[in-house]
N, C-alpha and C positions, 0 to 999 in steps of 0.2 A: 504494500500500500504506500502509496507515495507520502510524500509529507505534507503538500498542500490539501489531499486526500483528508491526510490524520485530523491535522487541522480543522478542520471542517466537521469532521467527525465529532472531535472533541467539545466545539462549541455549539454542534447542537444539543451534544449530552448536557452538557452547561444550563442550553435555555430549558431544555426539556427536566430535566432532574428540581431545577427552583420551581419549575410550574405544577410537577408530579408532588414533591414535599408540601405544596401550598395547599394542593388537592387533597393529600392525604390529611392532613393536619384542619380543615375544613369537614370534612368526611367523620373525623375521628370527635369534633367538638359536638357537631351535630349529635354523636351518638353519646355523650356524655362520658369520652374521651379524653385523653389528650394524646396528641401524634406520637410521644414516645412510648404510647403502647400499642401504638401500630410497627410492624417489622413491614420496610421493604425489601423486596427482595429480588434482584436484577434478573430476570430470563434472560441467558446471554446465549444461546442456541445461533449461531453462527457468528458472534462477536468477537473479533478479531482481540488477542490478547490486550496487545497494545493502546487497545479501547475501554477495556474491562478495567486495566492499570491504572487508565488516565479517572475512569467512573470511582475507584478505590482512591485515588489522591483526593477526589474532591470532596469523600464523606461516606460513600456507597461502603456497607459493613457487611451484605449480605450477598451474595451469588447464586444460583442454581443453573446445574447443566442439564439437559435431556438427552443429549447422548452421550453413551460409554466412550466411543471412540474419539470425539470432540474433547470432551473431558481431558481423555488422557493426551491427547495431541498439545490442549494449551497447557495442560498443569504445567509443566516444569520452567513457564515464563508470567506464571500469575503472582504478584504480590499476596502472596497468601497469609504472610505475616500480620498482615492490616485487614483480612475480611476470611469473613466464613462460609466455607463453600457446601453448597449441601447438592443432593440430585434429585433431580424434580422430575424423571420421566419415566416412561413405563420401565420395567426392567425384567431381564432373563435370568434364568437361574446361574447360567454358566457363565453370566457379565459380575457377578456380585464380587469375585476375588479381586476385580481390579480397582473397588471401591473403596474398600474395607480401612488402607488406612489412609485413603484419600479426602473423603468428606465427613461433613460432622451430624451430617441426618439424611435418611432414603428415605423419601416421601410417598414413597409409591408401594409400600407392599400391602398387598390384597389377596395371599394366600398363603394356606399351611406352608407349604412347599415352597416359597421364598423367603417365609418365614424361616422356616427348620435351616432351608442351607445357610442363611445368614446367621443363624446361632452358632453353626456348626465351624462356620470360618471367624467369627469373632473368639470364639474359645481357643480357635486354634491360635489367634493373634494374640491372645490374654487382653482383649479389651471388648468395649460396651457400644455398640451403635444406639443413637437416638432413628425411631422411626414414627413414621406419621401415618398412620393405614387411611389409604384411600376410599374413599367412598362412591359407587356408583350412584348418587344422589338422582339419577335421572331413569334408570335401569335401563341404560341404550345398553343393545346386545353388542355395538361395537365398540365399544370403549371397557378401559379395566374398569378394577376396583369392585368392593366388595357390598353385594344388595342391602340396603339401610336395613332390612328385616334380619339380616345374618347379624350384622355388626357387632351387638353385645356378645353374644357366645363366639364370635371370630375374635375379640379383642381379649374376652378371656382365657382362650387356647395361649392367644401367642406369648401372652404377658408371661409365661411360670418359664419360657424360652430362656436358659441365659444366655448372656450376651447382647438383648437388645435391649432397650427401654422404648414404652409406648410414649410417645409424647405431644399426641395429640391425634387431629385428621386433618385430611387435604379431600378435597373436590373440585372437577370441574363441569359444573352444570353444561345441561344442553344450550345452545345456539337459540335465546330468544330474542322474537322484536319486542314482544312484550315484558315491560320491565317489571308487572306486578307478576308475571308468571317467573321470570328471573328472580325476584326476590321472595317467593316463597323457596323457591329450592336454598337459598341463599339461610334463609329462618330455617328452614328443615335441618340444614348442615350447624344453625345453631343450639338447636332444642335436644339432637345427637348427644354435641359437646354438651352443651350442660348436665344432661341428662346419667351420661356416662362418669363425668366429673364428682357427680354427686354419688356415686355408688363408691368411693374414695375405696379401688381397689390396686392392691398389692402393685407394683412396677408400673403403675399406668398415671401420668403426671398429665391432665389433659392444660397442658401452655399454651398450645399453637393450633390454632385456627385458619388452615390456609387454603383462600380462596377468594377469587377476583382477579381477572387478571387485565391488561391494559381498555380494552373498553368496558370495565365494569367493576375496575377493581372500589369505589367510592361508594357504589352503592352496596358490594360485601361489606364493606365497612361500617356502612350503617345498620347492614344485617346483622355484626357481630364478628367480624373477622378478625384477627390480630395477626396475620400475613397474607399479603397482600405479592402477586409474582408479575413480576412488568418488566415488557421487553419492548416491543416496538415502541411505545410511547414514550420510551426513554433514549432508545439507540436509531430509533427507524424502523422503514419497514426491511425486513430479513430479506439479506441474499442467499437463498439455496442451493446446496453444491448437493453432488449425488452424495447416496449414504455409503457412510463406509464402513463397512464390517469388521470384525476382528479374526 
């Protein structure tokens, strides 16, 4: 990427980033908030390192990648000393060894079976994953995540797992124009958390609430959200390379 390129880059993260905090922090008062209890957190799914670095100098404390390969491609040129990187997208069973002691929470697991192996490579590593079980809030047959009616007996399974910690859920609703139909699913995914919260069971710290992401992430917020994952509206709209496999 050139440098008049970066440039350019970097100063719309600039305008975008004060517009996004203003937004959030607006969002968060409405709901009888305040913005520092909202988490943002960068979708940078094609975001060139060098971008991600300049978004970490200016404040950005949070990351999420959605692929394994991307992931490991930028890690070894990411300021990771200054922000915490967690993975925000679906995941394979046989992708999880190259996580393990890469990021600080997998947002996405939504079955015994990536449950078990990630217990099983965290003990091998002698440490603890934070994970955030996903939820099919919508019950589309095409997308992950685990049906709202399984959820308490799926979060009970995985909790006695060592090596993880539950530490909350993550959703992403269906694609609506309707925004009161958007913010039911939005309350559903909070009435879950409170609900689950309150059964104050053994390894299960429900903290994180994550969901909303660039065109909607203000009104999760008012739903009840405390992360919130924004990518184009921070960085632009994504440039798409082919996928690359491992």
């Amino acid at each position: 990427m050139t440098e008049k390129l970066l440039s350019e880059r970097f100063a719309d993260f600039e305008e975008n980033y004060k517009r996004i905090q203003e937004q959030i922090a607006e969002a968060a008062e409405g709901s009888g908030r305040k913005a520092a209890d909202i988490t943002l957190l960068a979708a940078t799914k094609t975001v060139p390192a060098e971008v991600i670095n300049h978004a970490i100098s200016m404040g950005l404390s949070h990351i999420g990648e959605n692929r394994v390969q991307e992931l490991l491609e930028k890690y070894p040129a990411l300021d990771r000393e200054h922000c915490d990187l967690q993975f925000i997208g679906q995941l394979q069973t046989n992708k999880i060894k190259y996580l393990i002691d890469k990021v600080s929470c997998i947002q996405s697991i939504d079955s015994m079976k990536l449950a078990t192996e990630l217990s099983r490579l965290c003990q091998k590593e002698a440490r603890r994953m934070d994970v955030l079980v996903e939820v099919n809030i919508g019950r589309e047959e095409n997308k992950g995540g685990v049906a709202p009616e399984a959820l308490i007996e799926f979060i009970d399974e995985i909790r006695l797992l060592p090596g993880i910690r539950v530490n909350g859920l993550m959703a992403v609703p269906p694609i609506c124009s309707d925004t009161k139909e958007l913010c039911r699913y939005f309350l559903g995914m909070k009435q879950y958390f409170v609900d689950i919260k309150g059964k104050s069971m053994d390894n299960v710290n429900m903290d994180c609430l994550s969901m909303g992401m660039s065109s909607d992430f203000a009104l999760a917020i008012s739903c009840g959200a405390t992360m919130v994952r924004v990518g184009s509206s921070l960085f632009g709209a994504r440039e798409y390379k082919p996928k690359l496999t491992l």
